[in-house]
Every structure is written in structure tokens, then in C-alpha cells.
N, C-alpha and C positions, 0 to 999 in steps of 0.2 A: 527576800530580795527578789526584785523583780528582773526576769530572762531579759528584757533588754537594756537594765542599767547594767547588770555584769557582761552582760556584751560590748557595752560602750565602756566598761572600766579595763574589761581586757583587750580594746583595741589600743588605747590611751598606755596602757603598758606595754603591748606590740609596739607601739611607735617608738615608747623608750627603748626600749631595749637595743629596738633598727636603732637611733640615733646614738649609744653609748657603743654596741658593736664597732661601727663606722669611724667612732671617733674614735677607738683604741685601735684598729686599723692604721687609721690616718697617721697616730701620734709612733705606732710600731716601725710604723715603714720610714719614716722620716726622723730618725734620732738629734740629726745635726741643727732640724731645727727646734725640737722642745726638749733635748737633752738626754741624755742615755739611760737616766733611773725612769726617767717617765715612758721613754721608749720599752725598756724591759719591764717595768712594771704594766703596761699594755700588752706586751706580749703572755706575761701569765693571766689578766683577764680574760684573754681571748679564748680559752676553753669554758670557765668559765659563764659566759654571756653567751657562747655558742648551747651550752646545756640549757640557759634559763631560755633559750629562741623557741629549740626542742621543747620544753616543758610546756611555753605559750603557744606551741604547734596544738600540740595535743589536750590541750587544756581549751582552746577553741573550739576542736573539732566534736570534740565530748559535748560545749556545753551547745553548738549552735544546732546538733542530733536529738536534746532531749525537747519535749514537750514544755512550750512553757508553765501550762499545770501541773506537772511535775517537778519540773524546776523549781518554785516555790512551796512545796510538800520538801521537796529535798532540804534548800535554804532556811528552813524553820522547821527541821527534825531535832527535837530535842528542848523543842523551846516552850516555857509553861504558855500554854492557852491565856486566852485575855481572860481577864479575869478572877484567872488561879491565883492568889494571895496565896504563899509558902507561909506557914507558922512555926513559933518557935514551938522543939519539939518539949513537952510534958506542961506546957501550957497551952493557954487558946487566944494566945495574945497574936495579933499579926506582929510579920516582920517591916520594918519599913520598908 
């Protein structure tokens, strides 16, 4: 993965998050008009959504510090080389 699509996919989740925060907000403080389960059901999202804010703090700050050549050595640790066909083991048949 490339450093600035996961930059653009964790801005695009910033935003969610701002816009679901604000709307449990909204729906918390004002009961009488979406009703009181949806009111209190807002009110326990709100820590919630307040941790995943926090999580997308720091999960910014992390990724917009690294190198982008690193960043892609990172995002494809672990991943077989082009190329590498895995076989079944005590044959020499490839796997699909």
C-alpha cells in the first residue's frame, strides 16, 4: 500500500468518525426530539467514538512520520514476493 492512499483512506475515516461523533452529540442532547432510547443509546456511543477519534489521532501521526519507503516495506511485510508460487507440501505440484 501506498503512503498516500492510506492517508487519504484515514482522512475519509477522520471525517466519519467527526460526522457520527457530532451526530450522537446532536441526537444525546436533544431526546424530545428523536426519543429517549436513541438519546441514551448516544450517550453510550460517545465514549466509545471519542476512543476510535483518539485512535485515528495517533494512527495519523504515526503514519504521516514514517517514510514513504518505508511505509510500503512495512505494508507488505510478510507478503510472498512476486513470483513465489507456494507448493503443496511432499509434492511439486503448485498450489492454485
Amino acid at each position: 500500500m501506498k503512503k498516500e492512499d492510506a492517508q487519504d483512506q484515514l482522512e475519509r475515516a477522520g471525517n466519519k468518525i467527526h460526522g457520527l461523533y457530532a451526530s450522537a452529540w446532536n441526537t444525546a442532547l436533544n431526546p424530545t426530539q428523536y426519543g429517549w432510547g436513541s438519546s441514551i443509546f448516544s450517550l453510550a456511543s460517545i465514549p466509545v467514538l471519542s476512543a476510535a477519534s483518539i485512535g485515528h489521532m495517533v494512527t495519523s501521526a504515526v503514519t504521516n512520520q514514517i517514510n514513504p519507503d518505508t511505509f510500503e516495506k512495512i505494508t507488505t511485510l510478510g507478503a510472498s514476493p512476486p513470483g513465489d508460487e507456494k507448493k503443496d507440501p511432499g509434492t511439486d505440484e503448485k498450489k492454485p
